[in-house]
N, C-alpha and C positions, 0 to 999 in steps of 0.2 A: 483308262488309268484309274486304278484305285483311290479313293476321297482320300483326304488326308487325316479328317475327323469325321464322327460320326460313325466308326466302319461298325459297330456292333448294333445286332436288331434282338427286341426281345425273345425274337422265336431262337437266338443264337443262344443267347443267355440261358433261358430257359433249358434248353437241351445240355449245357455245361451244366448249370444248376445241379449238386448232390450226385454227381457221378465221379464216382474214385479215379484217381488217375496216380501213375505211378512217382510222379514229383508235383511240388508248385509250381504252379504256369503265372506270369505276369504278361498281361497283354494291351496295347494302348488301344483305347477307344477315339486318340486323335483331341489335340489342344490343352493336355495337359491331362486326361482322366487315363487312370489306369485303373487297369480290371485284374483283382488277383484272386487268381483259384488256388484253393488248396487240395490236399490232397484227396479229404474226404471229399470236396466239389463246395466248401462254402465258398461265395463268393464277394469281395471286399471291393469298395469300391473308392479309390484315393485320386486325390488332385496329386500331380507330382510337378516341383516348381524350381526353381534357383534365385534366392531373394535377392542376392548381389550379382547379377549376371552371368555369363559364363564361367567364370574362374571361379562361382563361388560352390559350396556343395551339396549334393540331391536334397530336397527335404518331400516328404510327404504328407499331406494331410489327410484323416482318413474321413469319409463322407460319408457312408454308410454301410450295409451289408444288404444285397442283394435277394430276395425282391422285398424286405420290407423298402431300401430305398429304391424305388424305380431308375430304371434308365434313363426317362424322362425329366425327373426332379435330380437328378446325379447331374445330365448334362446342365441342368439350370445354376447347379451349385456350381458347376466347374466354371460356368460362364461369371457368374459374383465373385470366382477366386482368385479369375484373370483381371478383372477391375479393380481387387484388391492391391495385387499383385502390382498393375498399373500406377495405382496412386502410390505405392511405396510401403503399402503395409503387407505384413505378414496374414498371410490365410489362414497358415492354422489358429494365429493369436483370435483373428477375426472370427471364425469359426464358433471358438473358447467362448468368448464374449455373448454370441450372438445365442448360445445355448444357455448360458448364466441370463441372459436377458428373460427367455423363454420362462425359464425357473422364476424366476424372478419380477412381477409383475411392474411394467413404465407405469410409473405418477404421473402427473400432469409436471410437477415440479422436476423429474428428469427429463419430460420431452423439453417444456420450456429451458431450463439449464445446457441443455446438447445444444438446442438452438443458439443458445448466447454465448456459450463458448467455441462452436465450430465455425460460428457466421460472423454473429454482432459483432464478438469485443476482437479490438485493434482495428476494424474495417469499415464501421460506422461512427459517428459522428455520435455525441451525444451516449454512448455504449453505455456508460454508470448510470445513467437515466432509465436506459431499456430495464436494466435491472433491477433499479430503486423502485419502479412504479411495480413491476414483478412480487417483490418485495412484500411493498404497502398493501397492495390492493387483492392478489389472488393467492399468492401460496399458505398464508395464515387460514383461509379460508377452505380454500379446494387444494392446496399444492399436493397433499398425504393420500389423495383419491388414486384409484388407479385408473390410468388414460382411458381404459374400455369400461370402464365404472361410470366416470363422468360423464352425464350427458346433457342435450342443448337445458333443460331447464337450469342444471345446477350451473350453469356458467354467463344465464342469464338473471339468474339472482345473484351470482359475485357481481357481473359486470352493473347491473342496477344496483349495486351499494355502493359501488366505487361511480358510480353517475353523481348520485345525491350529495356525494363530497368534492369532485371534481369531473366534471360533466365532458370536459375536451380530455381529461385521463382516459376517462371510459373508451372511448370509440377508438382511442388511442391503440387500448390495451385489445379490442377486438381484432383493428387489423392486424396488429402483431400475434397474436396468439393462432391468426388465419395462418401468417404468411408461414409460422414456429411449426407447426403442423404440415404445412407444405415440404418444407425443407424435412422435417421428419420422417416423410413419406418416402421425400425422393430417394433422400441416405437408408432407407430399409430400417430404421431405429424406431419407429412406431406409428400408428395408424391412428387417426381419429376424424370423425365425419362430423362431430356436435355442432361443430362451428358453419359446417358448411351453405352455402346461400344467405348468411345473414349479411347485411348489408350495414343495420344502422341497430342501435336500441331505442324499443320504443319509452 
């Protein structure tokens, strides 16, 4: 029995690849990726979805064009659009976003901000707090940097100034900025390693 996803290999691809054909072919690669040749043989490669369930109508999002996007990074997008999908957001909007982000280099101040408003506030205790210490002690300082700019020394000289003012702030503001980073990571909204293995300040 034929798979159900998965059914295209690059040596398929490849051989459709720039070869004329007498109409547009759309074909599923299985879980939601669709493969569209045209006439000349470009090849388009779209999530295809229905955001409100059956009753509601096709939408597609387009992923990329064939072979700059590989087969392999196609079925990865399609797998992020099914998760999308999952949680209740739109892919294409997802998509949008996620390419403006590209362009647009994370601060330290929007990874920490994603953090407090997707996790902290309404769900923790104390939530204006996570913020206010935010606030005081790092975004006047580092918040304007960008995430892959910032590294362990500049955030251990924020966090040693905000020591020398309030010393239980400090280690305060480490593990949170650990944990802001983690959640960062796992949502695909931005990466940072500066923080990682610190423990304490000396």
């Amino acid at each position: 029995m034929a798979s159900s996803i998965n059914r295209f290999t690059d040596k398929k691809l490849k051989a459709l690849f720039a070869a004329p054909r007498d109409k547009e072919s759309i074909l599923s690669d299985g879980g939601g990726l669709i493969v569209r040749i045209s006439t000349s043989g470009v090849i388009s490669l779209y999530f295809q979805y229905r955001l409100g369930g059956r009753e509601s109508p096709i939408s597609r999002a387009k992923i990329g064009r064939y072979p700059e996007m590989t087969l392999a990074k196609a079925r990865e997008m399609r797998d992020q659009c099914r998760r999308w999908l999952a949680e209740g957001r739109d892919p294409q909007r997802m998509m949008k976003l996620d390419r403006e982000t590209t362009l647009k280099p994370v601060t330290v101040k929007d990874a920490i901000d994603y953090w407090l408003a997707e996790y902290v506030d309404g769900n923790l205790v104390n939530d204006a707090r996570y913020r206010e210490r935010f606030n005081n002690h790092v975004f006047p300082f580092i918040g304007d940097m960008a995430l892959s700019d910032c590294e362990t020394h500049h955030w251990l000289t924020c966090l040693t100034r905000a020591k020398k003012k309030a010393p239980s702030v400090a280690g305060m503001l480490l593990q949170m900025s650990q944990q802001a980073f983690k959640f960062c990571c796992v949502r695909r909204f931005a990466v940072c390693h500066a923080l990682d293995g610190l423990t304490r300040l000396c």
